[in-house]
Each structure stands twice: as structure tokens, then as C-alpha cells.
N, C-alpha and C positions, 0 to 999 in steps of 0.2 A: 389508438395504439397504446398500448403495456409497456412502461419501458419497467427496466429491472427492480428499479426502486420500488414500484409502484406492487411491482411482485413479489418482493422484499418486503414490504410493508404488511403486505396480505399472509404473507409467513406470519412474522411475526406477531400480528394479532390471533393469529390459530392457535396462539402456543399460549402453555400457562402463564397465568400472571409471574410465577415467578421467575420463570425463563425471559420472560419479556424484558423486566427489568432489567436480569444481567447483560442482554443483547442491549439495550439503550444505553447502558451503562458503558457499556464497550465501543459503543458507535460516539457516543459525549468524548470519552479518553481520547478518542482518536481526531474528530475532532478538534478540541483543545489541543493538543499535541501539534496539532498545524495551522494552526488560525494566526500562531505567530512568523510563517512562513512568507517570502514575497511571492509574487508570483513568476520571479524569472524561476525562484528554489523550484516552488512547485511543480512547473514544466520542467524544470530537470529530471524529477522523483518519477514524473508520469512517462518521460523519456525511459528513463532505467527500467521503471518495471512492463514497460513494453519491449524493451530488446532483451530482458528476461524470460518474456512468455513468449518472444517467437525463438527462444533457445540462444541467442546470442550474449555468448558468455566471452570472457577476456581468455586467451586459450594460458595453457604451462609456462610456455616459453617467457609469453610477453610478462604474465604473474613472476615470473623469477625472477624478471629482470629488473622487473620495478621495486621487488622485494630488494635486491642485491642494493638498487639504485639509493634507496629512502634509508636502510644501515649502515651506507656511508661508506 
């Protein structure tokens, strides 16, 4: 079985060297950016951006109120 990385990976060697490096460069940044992460953070991040891609977003109402709520 192909998982995506492995399909990811086969892009990326198809592509010019100097493309390659900027996409390597971008994948290191990211990365580092989370390696100092624990792992409760992490399952948080992967929580969020999964009820983002099934479209569950905080609606008007509740955003107002927490705005109103946090300016006191």
C-alpha cells in the first residue's frame, strides 16, 4: 500500500532540484516549529484541523460573545 507520504515523496523527487529543496525547506520549518510541541498540544492541533475540514466552525453568535466576553 501507497500511503500519501510515500506519494509525496515521489512528487517531490519528479521536480527540479531546485524546487525540491524549497519543498524540504518548508517541510524542516514545519517541522522544527513543532518538535517543541507535547503531545497532549499536538492532538489538540490535529483535533482543530479536523473539525475545520469537516466544516465545523464556532458560529457569529458564540464568536461575539466570547469577543464581548475576553474585552471585559
Amino acid at each position: 500500500m501507497v500511503t500519501k507520504v510515500d506519494e509525496a515523496c515521489e512528487i517531490l523527487r519528479s521536480l527540479p532540484l531546485e524546487r525540491q529543496e524549497e519543498l524540504a525547506d518548508i517541510i524542516l520549518s514545519v517541522s522544527e516549529e513543532h518538535s517543541h510541541y507535547s503531545a497532549a498540544r499536538i492532538a489538540l492541533i490535529d483535533a482543530s484541523r479536523a473539525q475545520a475540514k469537516a466544516g465545523e466552525f464556532v458560529s457569529e453568535d458564540d464568536l461575539e460573545a466570547m469577543t464581548v466576553r475576553f474585552r471585559g
